[in-house]
C-alpha positions as CSV (number, residue, x, y, z in Angstrom):
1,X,-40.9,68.6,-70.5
2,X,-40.0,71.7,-68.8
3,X,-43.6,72.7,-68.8
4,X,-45.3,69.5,-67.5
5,X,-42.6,69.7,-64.8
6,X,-43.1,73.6,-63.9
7,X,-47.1,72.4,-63.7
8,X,-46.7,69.3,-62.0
9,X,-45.0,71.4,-58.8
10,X,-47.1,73.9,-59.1
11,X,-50.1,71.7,-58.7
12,X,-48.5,68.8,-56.9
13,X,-50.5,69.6,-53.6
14,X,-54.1,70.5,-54.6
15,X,-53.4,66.9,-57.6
16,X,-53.0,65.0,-54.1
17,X,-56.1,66.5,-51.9
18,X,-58.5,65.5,-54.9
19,X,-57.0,61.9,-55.0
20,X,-57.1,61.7,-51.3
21,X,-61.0,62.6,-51.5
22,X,-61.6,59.7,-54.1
23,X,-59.7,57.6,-52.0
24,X,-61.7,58.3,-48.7
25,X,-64.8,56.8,-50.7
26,X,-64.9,53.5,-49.7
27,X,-65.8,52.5,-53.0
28,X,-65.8,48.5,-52.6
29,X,-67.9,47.2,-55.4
30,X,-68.0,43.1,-54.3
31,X,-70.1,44.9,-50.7
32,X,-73.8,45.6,-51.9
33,X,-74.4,47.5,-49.0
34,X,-71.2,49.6,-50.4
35,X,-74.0,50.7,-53.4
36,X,-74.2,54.1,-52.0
37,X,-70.3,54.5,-52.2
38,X,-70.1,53.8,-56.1
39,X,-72.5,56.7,-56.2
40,X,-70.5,58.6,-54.4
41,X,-67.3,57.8,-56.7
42,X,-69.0,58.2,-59.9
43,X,-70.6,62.2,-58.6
44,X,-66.8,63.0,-57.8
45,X,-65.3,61.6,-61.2
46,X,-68.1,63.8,-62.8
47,X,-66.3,66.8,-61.1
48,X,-63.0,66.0,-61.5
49,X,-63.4,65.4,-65.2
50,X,-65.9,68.5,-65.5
51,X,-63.2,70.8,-63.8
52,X,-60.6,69.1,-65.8
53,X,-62.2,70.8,-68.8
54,X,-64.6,68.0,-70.0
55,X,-67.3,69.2,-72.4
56,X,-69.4,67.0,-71.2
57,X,-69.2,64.5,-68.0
58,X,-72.1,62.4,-67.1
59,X,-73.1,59.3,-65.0
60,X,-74.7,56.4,-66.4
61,X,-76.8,53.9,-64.6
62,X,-76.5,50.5,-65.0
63,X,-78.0,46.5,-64.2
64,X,-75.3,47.1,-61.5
65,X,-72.9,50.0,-60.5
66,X,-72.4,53.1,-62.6
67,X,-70.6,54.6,-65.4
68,X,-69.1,57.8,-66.1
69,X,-68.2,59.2,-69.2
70,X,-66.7,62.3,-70.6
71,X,-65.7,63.9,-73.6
72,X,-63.5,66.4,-74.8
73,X,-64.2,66.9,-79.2
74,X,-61.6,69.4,-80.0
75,X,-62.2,68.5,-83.8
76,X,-64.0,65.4,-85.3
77,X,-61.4,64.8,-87.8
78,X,-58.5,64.3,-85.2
79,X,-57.6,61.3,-83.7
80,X,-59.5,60.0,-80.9
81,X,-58.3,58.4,-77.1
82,X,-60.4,56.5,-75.1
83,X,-59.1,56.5,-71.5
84,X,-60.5,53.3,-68.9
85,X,-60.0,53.4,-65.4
86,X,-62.3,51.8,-62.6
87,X,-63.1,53.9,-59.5
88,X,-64.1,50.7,-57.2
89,X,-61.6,48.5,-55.2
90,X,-60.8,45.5,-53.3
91,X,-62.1,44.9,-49.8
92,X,-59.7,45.9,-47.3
93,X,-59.4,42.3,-45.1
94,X,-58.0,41.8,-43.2
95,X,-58.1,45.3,-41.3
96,X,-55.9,44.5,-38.3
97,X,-53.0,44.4,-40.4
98,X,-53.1,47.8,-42.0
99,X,-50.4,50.2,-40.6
100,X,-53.1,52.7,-41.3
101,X,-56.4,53.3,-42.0
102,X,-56.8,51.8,-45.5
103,X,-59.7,55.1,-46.5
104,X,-57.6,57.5,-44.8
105,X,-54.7,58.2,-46.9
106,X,-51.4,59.2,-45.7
107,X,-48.3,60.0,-47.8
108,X,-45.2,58.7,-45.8
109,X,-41.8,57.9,-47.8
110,X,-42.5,59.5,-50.8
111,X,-45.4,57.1,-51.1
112,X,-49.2,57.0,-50.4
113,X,-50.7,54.8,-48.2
114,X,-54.3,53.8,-48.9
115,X,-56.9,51.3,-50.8
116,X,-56.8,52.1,-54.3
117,X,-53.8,54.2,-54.2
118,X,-52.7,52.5,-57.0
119,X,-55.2,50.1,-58.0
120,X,-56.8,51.7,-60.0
121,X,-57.8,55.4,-57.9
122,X,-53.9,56.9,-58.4
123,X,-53.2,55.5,-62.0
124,X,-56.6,56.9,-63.3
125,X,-56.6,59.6,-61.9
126,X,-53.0,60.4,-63.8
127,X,-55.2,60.7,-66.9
128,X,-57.1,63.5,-65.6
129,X,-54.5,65.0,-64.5
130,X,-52.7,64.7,-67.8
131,X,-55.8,66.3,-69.5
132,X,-56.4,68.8,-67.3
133,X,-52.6,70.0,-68.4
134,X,-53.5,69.9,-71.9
135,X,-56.3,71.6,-71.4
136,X,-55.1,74.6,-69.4
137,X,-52.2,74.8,-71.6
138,X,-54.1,74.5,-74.5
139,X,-51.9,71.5,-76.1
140,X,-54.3,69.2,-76.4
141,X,-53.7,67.5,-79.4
142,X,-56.7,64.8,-80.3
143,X,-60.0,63.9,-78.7
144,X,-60.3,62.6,-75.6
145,X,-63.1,60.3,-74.3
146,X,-63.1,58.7,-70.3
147,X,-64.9,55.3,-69.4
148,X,-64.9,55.4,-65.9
149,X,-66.6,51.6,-64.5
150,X,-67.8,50.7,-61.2
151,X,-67.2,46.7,-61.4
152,X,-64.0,46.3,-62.4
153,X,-62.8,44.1,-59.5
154,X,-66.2,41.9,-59.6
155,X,-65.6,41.5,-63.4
156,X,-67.3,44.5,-65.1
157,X,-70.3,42.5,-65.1
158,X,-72.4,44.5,-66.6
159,X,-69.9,46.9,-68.8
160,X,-69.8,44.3,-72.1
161,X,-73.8,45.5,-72.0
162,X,-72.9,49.1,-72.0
163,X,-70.3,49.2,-74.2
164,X,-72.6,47.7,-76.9
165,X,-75.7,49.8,-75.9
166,X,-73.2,53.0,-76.6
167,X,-70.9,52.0,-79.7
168,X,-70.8,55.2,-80.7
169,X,-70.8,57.2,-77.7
170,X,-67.0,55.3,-77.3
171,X,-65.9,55.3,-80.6
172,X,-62.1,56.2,-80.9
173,X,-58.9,55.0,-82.7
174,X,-56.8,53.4,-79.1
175,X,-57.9,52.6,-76.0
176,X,-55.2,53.8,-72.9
177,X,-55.7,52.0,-70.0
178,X,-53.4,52.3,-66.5
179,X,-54.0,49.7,-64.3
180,X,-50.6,47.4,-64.7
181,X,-47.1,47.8,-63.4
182,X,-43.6,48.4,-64.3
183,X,-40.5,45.5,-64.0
184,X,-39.0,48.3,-61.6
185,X,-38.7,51.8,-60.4
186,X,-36.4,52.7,-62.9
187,X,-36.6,50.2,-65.5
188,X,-39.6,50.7,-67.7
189,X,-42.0,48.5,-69.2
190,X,-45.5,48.1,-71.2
191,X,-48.1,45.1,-70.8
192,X,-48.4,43.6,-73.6
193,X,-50.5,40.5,-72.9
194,X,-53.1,39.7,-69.6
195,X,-54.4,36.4,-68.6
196,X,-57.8,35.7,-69.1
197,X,-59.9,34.5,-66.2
198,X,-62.6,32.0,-64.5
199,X,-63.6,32.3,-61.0
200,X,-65.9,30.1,-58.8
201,X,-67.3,29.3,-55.9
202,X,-68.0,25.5,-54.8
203,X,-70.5,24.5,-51.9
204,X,-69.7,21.1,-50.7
205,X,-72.7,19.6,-48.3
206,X,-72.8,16.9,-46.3
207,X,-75.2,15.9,-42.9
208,X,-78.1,18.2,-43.2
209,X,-76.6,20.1,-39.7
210,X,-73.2,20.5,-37.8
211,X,-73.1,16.6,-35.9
212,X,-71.3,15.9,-32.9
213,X,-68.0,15.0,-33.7
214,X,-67.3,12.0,-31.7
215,X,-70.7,10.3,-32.4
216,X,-71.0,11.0,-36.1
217,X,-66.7,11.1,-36.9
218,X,-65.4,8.3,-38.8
219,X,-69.2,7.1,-40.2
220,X,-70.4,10.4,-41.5
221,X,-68.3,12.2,-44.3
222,X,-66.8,15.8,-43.4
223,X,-67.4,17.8,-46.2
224,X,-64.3,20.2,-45.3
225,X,-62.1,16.9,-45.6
226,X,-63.5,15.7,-49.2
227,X,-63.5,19.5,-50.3
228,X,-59.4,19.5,-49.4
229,X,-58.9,16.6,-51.1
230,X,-61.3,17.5,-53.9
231,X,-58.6,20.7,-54.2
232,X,-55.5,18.6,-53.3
233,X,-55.9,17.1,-56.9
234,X,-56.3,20.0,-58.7
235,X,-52.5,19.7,-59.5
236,X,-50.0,17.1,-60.0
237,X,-46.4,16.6,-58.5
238,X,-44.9,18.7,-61.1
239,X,-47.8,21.7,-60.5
240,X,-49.6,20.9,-64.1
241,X,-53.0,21.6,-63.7
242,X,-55.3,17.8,-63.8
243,X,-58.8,19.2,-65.5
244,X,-59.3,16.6,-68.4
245,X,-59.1,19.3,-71.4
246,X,-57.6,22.2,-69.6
247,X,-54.7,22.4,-71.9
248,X,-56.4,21.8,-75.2
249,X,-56.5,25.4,-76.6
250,X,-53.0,26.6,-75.0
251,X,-51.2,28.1,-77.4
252,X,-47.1,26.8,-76.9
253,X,-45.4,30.3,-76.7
254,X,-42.4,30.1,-79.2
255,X,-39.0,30.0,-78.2
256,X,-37.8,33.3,-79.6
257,X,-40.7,35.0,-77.4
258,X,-39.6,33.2,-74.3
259,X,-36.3,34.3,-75.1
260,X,-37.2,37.8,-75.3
261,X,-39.2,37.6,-71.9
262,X,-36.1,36.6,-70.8
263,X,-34.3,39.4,-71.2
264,X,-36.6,41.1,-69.0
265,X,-34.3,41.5,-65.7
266,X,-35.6,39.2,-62.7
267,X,-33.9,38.6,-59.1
268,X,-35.3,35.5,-57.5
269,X,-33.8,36.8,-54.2
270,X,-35.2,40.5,-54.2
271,X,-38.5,38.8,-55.5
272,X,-38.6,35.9,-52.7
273,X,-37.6,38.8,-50.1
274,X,-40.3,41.7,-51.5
275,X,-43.2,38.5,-50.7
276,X,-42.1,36.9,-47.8
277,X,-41.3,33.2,-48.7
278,X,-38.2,31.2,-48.7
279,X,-38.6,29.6,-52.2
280,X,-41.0,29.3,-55.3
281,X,-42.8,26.7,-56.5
282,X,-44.5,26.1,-59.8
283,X,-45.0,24.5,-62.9
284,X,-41.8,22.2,-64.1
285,X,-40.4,23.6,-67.0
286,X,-40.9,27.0,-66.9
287,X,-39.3,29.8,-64.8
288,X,-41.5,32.3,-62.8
289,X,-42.0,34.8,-65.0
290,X,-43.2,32.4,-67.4
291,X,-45.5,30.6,-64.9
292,X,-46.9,34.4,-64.2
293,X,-47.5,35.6,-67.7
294,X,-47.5,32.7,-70.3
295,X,-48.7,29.7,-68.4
296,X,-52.4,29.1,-67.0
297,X,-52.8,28.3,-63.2
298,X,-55.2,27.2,-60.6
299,X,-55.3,28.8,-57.2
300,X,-57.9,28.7,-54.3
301,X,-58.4,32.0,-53.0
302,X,-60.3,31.6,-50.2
303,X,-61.7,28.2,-48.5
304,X,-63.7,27.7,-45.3
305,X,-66.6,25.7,-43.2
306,X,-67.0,23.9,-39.5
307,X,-66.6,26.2,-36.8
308,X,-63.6,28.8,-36.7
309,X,-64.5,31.2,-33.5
310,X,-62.2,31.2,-30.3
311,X,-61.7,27.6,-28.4
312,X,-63.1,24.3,-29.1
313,X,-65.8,23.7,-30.9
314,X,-66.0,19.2,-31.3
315,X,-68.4,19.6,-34.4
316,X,-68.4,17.7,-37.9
317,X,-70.1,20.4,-40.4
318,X,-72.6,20.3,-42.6
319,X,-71.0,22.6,-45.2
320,X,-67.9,23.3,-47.1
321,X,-67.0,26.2,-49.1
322,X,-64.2,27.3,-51.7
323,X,-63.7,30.4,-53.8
324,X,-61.0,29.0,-56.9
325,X,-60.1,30.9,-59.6
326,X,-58.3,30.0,-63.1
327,X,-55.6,32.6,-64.6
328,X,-56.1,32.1,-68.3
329,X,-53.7,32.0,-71.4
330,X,-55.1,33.4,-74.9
331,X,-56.7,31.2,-76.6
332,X,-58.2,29.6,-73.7
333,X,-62.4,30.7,-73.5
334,X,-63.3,31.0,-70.4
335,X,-66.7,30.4,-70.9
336,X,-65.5,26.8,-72.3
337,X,-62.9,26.4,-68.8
338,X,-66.1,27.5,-66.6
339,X,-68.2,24.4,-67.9
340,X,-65.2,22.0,-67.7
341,X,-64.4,22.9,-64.3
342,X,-68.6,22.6,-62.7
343,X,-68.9,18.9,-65.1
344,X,-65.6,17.8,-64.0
345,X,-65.3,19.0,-60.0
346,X,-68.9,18.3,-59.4
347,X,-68.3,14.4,-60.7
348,X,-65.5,13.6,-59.0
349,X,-67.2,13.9,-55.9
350,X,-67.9,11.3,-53.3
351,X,-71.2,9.6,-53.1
352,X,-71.6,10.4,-49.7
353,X,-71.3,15.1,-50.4
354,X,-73.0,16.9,-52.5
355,X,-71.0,19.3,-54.5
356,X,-72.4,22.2,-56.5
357,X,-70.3,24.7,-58.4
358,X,-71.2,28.4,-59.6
359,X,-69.5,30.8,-61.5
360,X,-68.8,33.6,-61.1
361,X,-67.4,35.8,-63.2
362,X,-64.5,35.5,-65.6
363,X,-63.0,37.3,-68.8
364,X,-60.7,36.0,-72.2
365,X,-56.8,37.1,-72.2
366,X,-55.4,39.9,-74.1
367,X,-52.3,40.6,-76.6
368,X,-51.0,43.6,-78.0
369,X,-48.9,43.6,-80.8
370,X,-46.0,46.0,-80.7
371,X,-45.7,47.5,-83.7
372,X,-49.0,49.5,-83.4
373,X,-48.7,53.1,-84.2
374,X,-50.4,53.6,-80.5
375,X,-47.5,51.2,-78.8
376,X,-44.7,52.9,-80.7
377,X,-46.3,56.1,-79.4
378,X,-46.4,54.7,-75.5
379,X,-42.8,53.3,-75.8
380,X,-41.4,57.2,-77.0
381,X,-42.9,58.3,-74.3
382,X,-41.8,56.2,-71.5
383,X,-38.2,56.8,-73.3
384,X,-38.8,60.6,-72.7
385,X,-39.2,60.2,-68.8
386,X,-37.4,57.5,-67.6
387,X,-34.4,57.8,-70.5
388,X,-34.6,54.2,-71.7
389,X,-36.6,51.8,-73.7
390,X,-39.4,49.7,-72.2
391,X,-39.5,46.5,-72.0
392,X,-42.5,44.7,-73.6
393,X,-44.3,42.2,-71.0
394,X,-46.5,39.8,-70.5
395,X,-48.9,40.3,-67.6
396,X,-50.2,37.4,-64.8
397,X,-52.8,39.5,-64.1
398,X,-56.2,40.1,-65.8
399,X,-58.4,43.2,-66.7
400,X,-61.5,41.1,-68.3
401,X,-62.7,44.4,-70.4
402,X,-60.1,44.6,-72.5
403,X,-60.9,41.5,-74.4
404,X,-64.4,42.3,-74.5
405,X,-63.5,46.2,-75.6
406,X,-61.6,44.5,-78.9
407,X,-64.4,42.3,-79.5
408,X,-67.2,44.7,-79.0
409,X,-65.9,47.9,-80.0
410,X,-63.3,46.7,-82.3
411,X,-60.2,49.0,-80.2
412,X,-56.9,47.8,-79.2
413,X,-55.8,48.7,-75.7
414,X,-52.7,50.2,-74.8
415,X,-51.5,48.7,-71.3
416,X,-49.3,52.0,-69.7
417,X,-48.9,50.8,-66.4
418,X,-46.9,52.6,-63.3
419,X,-47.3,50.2,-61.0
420,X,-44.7,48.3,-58.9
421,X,-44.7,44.6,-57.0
422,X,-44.0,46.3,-53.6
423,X,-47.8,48.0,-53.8
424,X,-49.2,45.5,-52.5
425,X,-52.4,45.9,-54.6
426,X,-55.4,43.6,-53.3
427,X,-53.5,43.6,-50.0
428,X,-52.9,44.9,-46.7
429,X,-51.2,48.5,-46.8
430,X,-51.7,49.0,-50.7
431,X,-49.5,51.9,-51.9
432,X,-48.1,54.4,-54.5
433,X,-44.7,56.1,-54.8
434,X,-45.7,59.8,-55.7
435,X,-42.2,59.6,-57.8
436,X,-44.4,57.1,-59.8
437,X,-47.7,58.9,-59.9
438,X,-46.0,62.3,-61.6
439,X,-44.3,60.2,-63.7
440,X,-47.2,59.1,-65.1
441,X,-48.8,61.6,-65.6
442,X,-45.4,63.2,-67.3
443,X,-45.4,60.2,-69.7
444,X,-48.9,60.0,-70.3
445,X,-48.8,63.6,-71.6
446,X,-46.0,62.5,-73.9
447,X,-47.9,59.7,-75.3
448,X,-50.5,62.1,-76.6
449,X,-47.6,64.1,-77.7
450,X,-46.2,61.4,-80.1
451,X,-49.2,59.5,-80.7
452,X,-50.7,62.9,-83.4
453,X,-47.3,63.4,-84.5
């Protein structure tokens, strides 16, 4: 450790001005006119990784953004890692209610300020960082392969297609992926498990054009009325989700595994305070971190229609619009969840809309099982740097790849995540605790460490 250490300080400054200049790329993959960013990203990973000390690091086109990859052979016969990280992000809405320019990173106490910080610019770019150490010191121990994707946050659309166009360009024995969290600053923890996912967005029309609200209210329908009570009975009293067959392929988590999650230490309080909100909600039976982890949900994540400028506006609009989006269990296909959702929503509509539903993108769930060489490897090295065990958990969140990684390239994925809830990832004011970011990179050097040994 004393080496990584004596490194990290040394390099500590210039490892922060190449993550700032990733970060200023407003790489926002959901914004087409953003194309020219994603270019931008993918030319800078190229260097990073080539200056790293990459054999090889090239960008590949795709139907959609692209993809870098590099390599590192040191010997064909040795083990080989396949790191995935994503260099796009979130959009940054809404803008008024960053403390700073969310492009323009700033580092103020001990953490850094800035849209993909965390998600996913500062945990991939630990990775590099960890090679470039092995590199220079010339304790590298395996191969190393890097998938760097450009659609991560629109649902690496089009990164099943590469993967199976270039089998054996990725071919490797683990997969080592950081874009999750830990329970806590100091208490450690590995993903074991992500939700799977199905996202849509519904168009509900009624009059042809926006009518005049007294003459046409109360004989014309409002289609942002039915759309809110279309929503309204997504869920029941007791927050279980209504779709006729949602449940069918849920898999009951046991009751020694629910146990186990609930040794995993949880505050309601510090929880409730770190969000803002006076009290939770969810489904009966089940505490919140089993509602985020083991239990499927439905959330609307954006709605709108009629007139929303300043002042009045007496109209009853032609259009309603909703972006919802399912967190999956495994087991549950979300290709199967997509159709029930568009048969069942678009029925239940009055006569008097029109509803039409399109999906949009969406991805199966993941487990890990924990006594893989590769997880036995990730949990030693957490145990080096933080001085205690992780704990295994079960993510709400989804990464739709990694199913499609095992399924395609037949690789589990280790989930080595140094993330925490107060980063506000997707949000306002996303950030990264540099204690967190060397750390990573400390224990992902130790992983590589005890993963050939």
């Amino acid at each position: 450790m004393e080496i990584i250490n004596r490194y990290i300080e040394e390099n500590k400054e210039r490892f922060l001005e190449e993550l700032f200049g990733l970060i200023r790329i407003p790489s926002i993959s959901s914004l087409s006119e953003n194309r020219p960013e994603m270019d931008k990203a993918a030319t800078y990973w190229v260097k990073i990784l080539n200056e790293a000390g990459a054999d090889r690091a090239e960008i590949f086109e795709t139907a959609g953004n692209p993809v870098v990859f590099a390599e590192k052979i040191i010997d064909p016969s040795k083990p080989t890692v396949l790191v995935y990280g994503h260099m796009d992000v979130m959009p940054v809405d809404p803008l008024d209610q960053w403390k700073s320019d969310p492009f323009e990173p700033e580092v103020r106490d001990g953490r850094i300020w800035a849209r993909g910080a965390n998600d996913d610019k500062g945990q991939s770019f630990m990775h590099a960082k960890a090679f470039e150490f092995m590199v220079r010191t010339n304790t590298l121990p395996c191969n190393v392969k890097f998938l760097i994707e450009g659609e991560e946050e629109v649902g690496s659309v089009n990164l099943a297609a590469f993967c199976t166009a270039h089998k054996e360009l990725l071919k490797a024995d683990i997969i080592l992926v950081s874009d999750t969290g830990m329970i806590a600053r100091d208490i450690p923890s590995i993903t074991v498990g992500l939700r799977g996912l199905a996202y849509w967005q519904v168009e509900v029309t009624g009059p042809d054009r926006d009518l005049h609200s007294g003459l046409f209210g109360g004989a014309v329908a409002n289609p942002v009325n039915e759309l809110c009570k279309m929503i309204a009975g997504l869920t029941d009293a007791d927050h279980h989700i209504t779709l006729p067959g949602f449940y069918d392929d849920v898999i009951e988590v046991s009751a020694t595994e629910r146990a186990m999650l609930a040794e995993a230490p949880f505050d309601e309080t510090n929880y409730r305070s770190a969000i803002g909100v006076n009290a939770l909600q969810g489904e009966v039976g089940f505490t919140t971190m089993e509602r985020t982890g083991i239990r499927p949900t439905f959330d609307v994540c954006g709605i709108w229609g009629g007139y929303v400028g300043e002042g009045a506006k007496t109209i009853l609009p032609s259009k309603a619009y909703a972006k919802i989006s399912a967190r999956l269990v495994p087991n549950q296909d979300h290709h199967k969840i997509a159709d029930l959702f568009k048969t069942w929503f678009e029925s239940i509509a009055a006569p008097s809309v029109k509803v039409e539903v399109t999906s949009l993108h969406g991805g199966q769930g993941y487990v890990c099982p924990i006594d893989l060489p590769a997880y036995r490897a990730a949990e030693a090295a957490y145990q080096d740097v933080f001085g205690l065990r992780p704990v295994p958990v079960r993510s709400g969140g989804s990464i739709p790849i990694i199913s499609s990684f095992e399924e395609i390239l037949g690789i589990k994925t280790i989930l080595m995540g140094f993330g925490l809830e107060s980063d506000a990832i997707h949000s306002p004011n996303e950030n990264f605790a540099l204690e967190n970011f060397y750390n990573g990179i400390r224990t992902i050097v130790r992983f590589y460490h005890h993963f050939t040994n």
